[in-house]
N, C-alpha and C positions, 0 to 999 in steps of 0.2 A: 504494500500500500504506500510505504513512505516513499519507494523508489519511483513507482509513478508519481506521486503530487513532488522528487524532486525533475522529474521528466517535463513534465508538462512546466515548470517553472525554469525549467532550463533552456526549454523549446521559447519561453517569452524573451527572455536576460536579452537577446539580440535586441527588441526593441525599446523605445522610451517608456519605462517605467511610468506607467501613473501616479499618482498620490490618493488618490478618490475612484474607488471601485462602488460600481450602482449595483447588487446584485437581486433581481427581480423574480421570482419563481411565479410558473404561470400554468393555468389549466383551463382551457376551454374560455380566452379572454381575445380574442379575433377581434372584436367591435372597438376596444378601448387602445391596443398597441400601439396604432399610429400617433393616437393622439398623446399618448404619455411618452413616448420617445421626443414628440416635439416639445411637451412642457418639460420636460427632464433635460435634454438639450441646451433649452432659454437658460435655465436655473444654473446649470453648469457652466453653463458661457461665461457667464457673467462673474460664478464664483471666482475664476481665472485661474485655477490648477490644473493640470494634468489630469484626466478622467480616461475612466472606463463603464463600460454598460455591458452588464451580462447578463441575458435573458437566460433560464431555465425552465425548458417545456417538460411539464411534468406528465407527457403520454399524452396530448391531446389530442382528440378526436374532430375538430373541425377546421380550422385554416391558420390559427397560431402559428403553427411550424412554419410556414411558407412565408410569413407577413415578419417572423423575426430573422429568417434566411433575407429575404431583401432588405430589412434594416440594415443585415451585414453587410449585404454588396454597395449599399447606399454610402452606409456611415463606416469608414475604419474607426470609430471610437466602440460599435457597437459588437458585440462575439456573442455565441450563444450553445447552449446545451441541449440533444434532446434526448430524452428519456427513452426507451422503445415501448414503455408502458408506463400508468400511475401508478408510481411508488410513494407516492405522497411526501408532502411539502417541507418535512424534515430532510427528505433524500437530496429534492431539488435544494435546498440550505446546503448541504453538504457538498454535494457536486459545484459550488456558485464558490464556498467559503475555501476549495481547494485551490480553486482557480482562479479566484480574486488577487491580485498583484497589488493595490494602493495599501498604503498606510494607515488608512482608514476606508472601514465598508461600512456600504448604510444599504440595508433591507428592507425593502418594499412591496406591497403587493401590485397586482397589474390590475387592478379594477378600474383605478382612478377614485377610489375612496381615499386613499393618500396621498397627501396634496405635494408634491414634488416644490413647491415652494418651502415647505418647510426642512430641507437638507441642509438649509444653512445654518439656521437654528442649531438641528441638531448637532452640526461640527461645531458650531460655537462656542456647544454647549461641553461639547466633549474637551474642549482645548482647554477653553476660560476654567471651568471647575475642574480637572483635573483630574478627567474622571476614564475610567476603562470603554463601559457601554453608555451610553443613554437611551432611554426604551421613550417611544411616543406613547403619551398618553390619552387617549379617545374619551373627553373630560366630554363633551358634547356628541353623542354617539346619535346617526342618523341611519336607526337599524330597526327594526320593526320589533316588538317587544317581546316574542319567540325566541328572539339571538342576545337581547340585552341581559334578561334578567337571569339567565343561565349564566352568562358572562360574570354576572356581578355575585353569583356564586360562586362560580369559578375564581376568583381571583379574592374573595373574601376567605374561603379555602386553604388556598395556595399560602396565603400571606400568613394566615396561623401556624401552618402545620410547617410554613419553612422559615419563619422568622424576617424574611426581607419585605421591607415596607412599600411595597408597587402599587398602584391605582390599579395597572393595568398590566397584566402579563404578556396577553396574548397579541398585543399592538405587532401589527407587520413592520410600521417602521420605526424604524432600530439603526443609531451607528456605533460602531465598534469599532476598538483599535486592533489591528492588525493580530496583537501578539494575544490579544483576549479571545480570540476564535483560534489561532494555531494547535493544534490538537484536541478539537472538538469533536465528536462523534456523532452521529446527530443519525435517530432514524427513528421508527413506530412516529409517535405525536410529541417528541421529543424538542419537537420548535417551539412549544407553549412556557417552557422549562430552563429558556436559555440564560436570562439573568439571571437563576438558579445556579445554573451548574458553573458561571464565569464566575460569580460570586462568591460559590464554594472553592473555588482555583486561589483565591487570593485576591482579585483582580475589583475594582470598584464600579460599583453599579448605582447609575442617577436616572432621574426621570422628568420630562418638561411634556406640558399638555400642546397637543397637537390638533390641527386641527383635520375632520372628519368631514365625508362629502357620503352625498345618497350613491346608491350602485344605479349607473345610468346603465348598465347593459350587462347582459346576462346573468345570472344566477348566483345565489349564496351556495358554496360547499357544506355549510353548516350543517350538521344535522346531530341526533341523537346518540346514534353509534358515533359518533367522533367526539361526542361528549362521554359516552362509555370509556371510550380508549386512551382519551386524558386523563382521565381517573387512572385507571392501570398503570398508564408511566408517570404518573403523579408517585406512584409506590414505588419504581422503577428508579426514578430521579431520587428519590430520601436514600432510597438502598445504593445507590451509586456514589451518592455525595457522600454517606455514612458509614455506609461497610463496604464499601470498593474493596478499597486495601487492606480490608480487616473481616472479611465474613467470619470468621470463626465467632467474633466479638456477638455477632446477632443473635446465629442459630447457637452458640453454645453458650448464651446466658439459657435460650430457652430452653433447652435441651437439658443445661444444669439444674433449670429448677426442677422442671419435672422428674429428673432423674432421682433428686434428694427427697422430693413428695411421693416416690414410688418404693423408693427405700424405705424413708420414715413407715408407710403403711406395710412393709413385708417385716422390716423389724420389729413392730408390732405385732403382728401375727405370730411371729415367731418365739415374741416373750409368753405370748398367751397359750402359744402351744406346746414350749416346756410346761407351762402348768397346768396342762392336762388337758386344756380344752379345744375341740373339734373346731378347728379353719377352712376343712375342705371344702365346705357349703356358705362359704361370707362372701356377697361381691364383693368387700374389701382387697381380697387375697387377688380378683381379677383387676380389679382397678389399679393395684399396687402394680403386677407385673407390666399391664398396659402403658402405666407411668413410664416404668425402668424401659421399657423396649422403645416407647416413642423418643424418651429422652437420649438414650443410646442410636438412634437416628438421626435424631437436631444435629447433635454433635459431630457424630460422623457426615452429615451434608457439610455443617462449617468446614471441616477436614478437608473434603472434597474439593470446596468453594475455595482453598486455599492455593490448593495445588491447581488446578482451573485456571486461577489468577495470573500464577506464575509464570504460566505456557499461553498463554491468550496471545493471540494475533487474531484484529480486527479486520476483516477486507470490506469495502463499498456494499451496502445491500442495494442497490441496482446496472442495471445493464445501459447502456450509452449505443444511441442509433446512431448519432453522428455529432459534432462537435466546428468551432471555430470560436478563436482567439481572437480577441479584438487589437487593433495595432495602437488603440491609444490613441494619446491626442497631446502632442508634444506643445512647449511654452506658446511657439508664435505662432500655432494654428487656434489655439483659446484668443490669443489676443485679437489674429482675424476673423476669425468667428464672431468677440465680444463686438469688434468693428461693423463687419456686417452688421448685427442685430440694431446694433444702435442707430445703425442710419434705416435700417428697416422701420 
């Protein structure tokens, strides 16, 4: 894995490094492309750094693919990924955050619910305070009250059971410094979770309110089962952050207790059956051994969960149809660009 993500960084180092990588993941967003490559463009011109824009087609099914292939031929700023199926938006993260070259990434959805105007902000933000990530905040959410109030569970949730004080978790856009994504692993629903897991790294994580537009075309992905399955790696992310490097610590507190409440009740049995009296017929005597076996399991999974650890090599969980690198957008092509625009 690390020898491809240093391949494909090898295969860039020939051209002008960007400083500002856009990484976008996209599923069935055809209506909205053109027009967020043009406001993302303006925004970027103007910023006056070095940029990139990397679309990531997460398997789509209607005319995405085709419309971010002629961005490429259009724009050398613009590169893209595409999936051969939906592996979902964790994956598209992953495949964007390998390949991202600037100093700073900021992640967006392609709806046009996030306002590309506000990327400056968020570097500002990231510069001025000092900070790792900044997460956009949807302080004014224009989303129908199906997807709101689950959200505002969702991240009421999150915020207890992990301790970091977020509005908002689930916000698409997001910039990050370079070195706070550098070995992130990102797959299931694991994109909900990212100020989590950079925050458990060490790394500092801030948040400013963003602003939120209606979905002028095509569809919410939102639904039920992907509310199920944030929950699940909501378990998945504690046990990551918590007992990565330490399984034994989990399963063999539980393992130990049960093991000592399974002893306690056999040594019991045992004092009462020196003294003469019949055990073979006490559920005690079964609940005891069921203690000692399930506890002698816990422990032996930590054991396992140990050795597991040690040997673990991750590889990519999806497959790549086809692929192109964006060439960047060196000092004096921003400046004739900002040029154009201005007299535009």
């Amino acid at each position: 894995m690390r020898v491809a993500d240093e391949r494909i960084r090898g295969q860039s180092s020939r051209r002008m490094e960007p400083r500002v990588s856009i990484v976008i993941p996209l599923f069935d967003e055809e209506g909205t492309l053109e027009e967020l490559h043009a406001k993302l463009t303006s925004v970027l011109v103007r910023l006056g750094r070095p940029y990139e824009i990397l679309f990531v087609d997460d398997g789509s099914r209607d005319g995405s693919g085709r419309i971010i292939q002629q961005l490429a031929e259009r724009d050398p700023a613009v590169g893209y990924v595409r999936f051969r199926r939906n592996f979902g938006k964790s994956a598209a993260l992953d495949a964007g955050f390998r390949r991202a070259r600037g100093e700073i990434v900021i992640t967006m959805d392609a709806d046009l619910q996030d306002d590309p105007e506000e990327v400056p902000r968020l570097i500002e933000a990231l510069e001025t305070q000092e900070l790792d990530l900044v997460s956009g905040w949807k302080q004014k959410r224009h989303d129908p009250l199906g997807k709101t109030l689950p959200s505002k569970l969702f991240n009421f949730t999150v915020r207890k059971l992990t301790g970091l004080k977020l509005n908002d978790f689930n916000c698409g856009l997001k910039a990050y410094r370079r070195e706070a994504i550098d070995g992130l692993d990102m797959y299931g629903e694991l994109h909900r979770y990212v100020p989590m897991l950079v925050d458990w790294r060490g790394f500092s994580v801030g948040e400013i309110a963003v602003k939120h537009h209606a979905r002028k075309w095509g569809k919410s992905k939102y639904g039920i089962e992907r509310m199920a399955k944030g929950f699940f790696d909501l378990l998945t992310v504690i046990l990551l952050t918590r007992y990565r490097r330490r399984p034994l610590h989990l399963f063999g507190w539980a393992g130990l207790v049960m093991f000592t409440l399974g002893f306690a009740c056999l040594a019991y049995l045992t004092v009462i059956w020196f003294l003469g009296h019949s055990i073979g017929t006490r559920p005690l005597l079964v609940l005891g051994m069921l203690l000692v076996m399930v506890g002698v399991q816990l422990i032996s999974t930590g054991l396992l969960g140990e050795m597991i650890n040690s040997t673990r090599a991750v590889e990519p969980g999806y497959t790549i149809r086809s692929e192109r690198m964006p060439d960047g957008v060196a000092p004096a092509d921003v400046e004739d660009r900002a040029t154009a625009s201005a007299a535009s």
